[in-house]
C-alpha positions in Angstrom: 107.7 75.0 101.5 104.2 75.7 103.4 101.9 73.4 103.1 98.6 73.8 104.9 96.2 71.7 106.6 92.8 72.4 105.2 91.0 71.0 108.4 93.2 71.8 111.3 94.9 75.3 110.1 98.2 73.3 111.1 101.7 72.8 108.8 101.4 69.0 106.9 102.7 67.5 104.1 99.5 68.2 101.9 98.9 70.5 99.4 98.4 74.4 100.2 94.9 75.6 98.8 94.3 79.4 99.0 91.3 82.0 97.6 91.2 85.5 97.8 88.8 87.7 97.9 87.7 89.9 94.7 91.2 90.5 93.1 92.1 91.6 89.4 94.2 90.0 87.5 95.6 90.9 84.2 92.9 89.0 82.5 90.4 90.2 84.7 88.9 89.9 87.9 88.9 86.7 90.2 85.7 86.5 92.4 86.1 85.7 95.8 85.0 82.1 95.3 87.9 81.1 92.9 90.9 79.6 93.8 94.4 81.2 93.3 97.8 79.4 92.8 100.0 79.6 95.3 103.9 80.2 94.3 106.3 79.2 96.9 109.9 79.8 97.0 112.8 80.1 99.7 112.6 83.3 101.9 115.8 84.4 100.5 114.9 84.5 97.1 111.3 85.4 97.3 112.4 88.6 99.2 114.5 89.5 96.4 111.9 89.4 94.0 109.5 91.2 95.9 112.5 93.8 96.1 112.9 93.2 91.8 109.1 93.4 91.6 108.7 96.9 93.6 111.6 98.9 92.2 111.3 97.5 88.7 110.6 100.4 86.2 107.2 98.7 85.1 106.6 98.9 89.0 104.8 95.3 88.6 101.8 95.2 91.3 102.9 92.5 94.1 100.0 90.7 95.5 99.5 89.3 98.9 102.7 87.6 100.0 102.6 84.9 102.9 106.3 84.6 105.2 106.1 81.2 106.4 109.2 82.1 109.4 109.1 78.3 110.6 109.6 76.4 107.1 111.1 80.0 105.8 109.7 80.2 102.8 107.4 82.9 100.6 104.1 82.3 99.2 102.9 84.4 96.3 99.6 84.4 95.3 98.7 83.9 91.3 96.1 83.0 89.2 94.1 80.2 88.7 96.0 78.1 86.1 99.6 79.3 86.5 100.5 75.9 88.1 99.9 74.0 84.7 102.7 76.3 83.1 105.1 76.8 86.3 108.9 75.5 85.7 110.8 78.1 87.8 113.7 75.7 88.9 113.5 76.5 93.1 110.1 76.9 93.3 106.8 75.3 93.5 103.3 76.8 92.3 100.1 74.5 93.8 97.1 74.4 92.3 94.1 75.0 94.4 90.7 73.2 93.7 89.0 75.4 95.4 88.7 73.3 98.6 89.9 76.0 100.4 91.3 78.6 102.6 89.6 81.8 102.2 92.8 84.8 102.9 92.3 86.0 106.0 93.3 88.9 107.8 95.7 86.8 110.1 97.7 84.4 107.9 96.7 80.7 108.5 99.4 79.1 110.0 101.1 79.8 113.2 104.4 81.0 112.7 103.8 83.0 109.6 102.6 86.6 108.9 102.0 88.6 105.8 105.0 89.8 103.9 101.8 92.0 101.9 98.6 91.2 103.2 95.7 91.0 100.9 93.4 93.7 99.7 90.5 94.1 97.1 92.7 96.5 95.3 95.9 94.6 95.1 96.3 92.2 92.0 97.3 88.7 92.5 100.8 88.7 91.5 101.6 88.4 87.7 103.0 85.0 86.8 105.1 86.2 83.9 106.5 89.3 86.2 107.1 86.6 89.2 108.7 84.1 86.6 111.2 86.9 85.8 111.8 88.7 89.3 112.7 85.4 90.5 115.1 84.4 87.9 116.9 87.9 88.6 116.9 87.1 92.2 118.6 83.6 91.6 121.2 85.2 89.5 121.4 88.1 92.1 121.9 85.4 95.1 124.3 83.2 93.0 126.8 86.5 92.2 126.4 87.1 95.7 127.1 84.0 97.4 130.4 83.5 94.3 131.9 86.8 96.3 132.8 85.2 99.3 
């Protein structure tokens, strides 16, 4: 999963804290001092539900999306809160305390890159979409993998 060091930039153990600048959200707008949860899942999947997400015929808005190529894994960014509630066996959602990262223009960590970079206009990723996408994917993967 990635996991950030909040002093050095560098990959740890510890918890991933992220922010965004100004982004809407379903319920609103989070201001650029707020924290965002940050979803992680394997590469794999996460790429399929970006896929789910973008073709989906509610065409659900995807926000930024961090490629972590060395630990291979995909971070979506949520809202504040979503960790409390997140159960999506595969996957991890940290909760930020607002320690933390402001979203660059470069991603963070060597090694990764943005999937979707952030933008004002871009909504953090619904949780309830994500929740769903990524349970398709799963199912999607398993049928795929039961072919061989």
């Amino acid at each position: 999963m990635l996991h950030i060091d909040m002093a050095t930039g560098s990959r740890t153990t510890a918890t991933t804290t992220a922010t965004t600048t100004a982004t809407t959200t379903a319920g609103g707008t989070v201001p650029a001092d707020e924290p965002c949860d940050l979803v992680t899942v394997p590469a794999r999947q996460g790429l399929e539900a970006v896929d789910i997400l973008r073709r989906g015929a509610d065409q659900e808005a995807v926000g930024p999306v961090i490629h972590d190529g060395t630990c291979d894994t995909l971070g979506f960014l949520v809202p504040p809160g979503t960790a409390q509630g997140w159960d999506v066996p595969g996957s991890a959602c940290t909760r930020t305390d607002g320690r933390g990262l402001r979203i660059p223009a470069e991603p963070p960590v060597s090694g990764s890159g943005w999937l979707l970079p952030p933008a004002e206009d871009i909504p953090v990723t619904d949780p309830a979409a994500l929740r769903a996408a990524l349970d398709q994917a799963a199912r999607l993967i398993e049928a795929a993998d039961n072919c061989r």
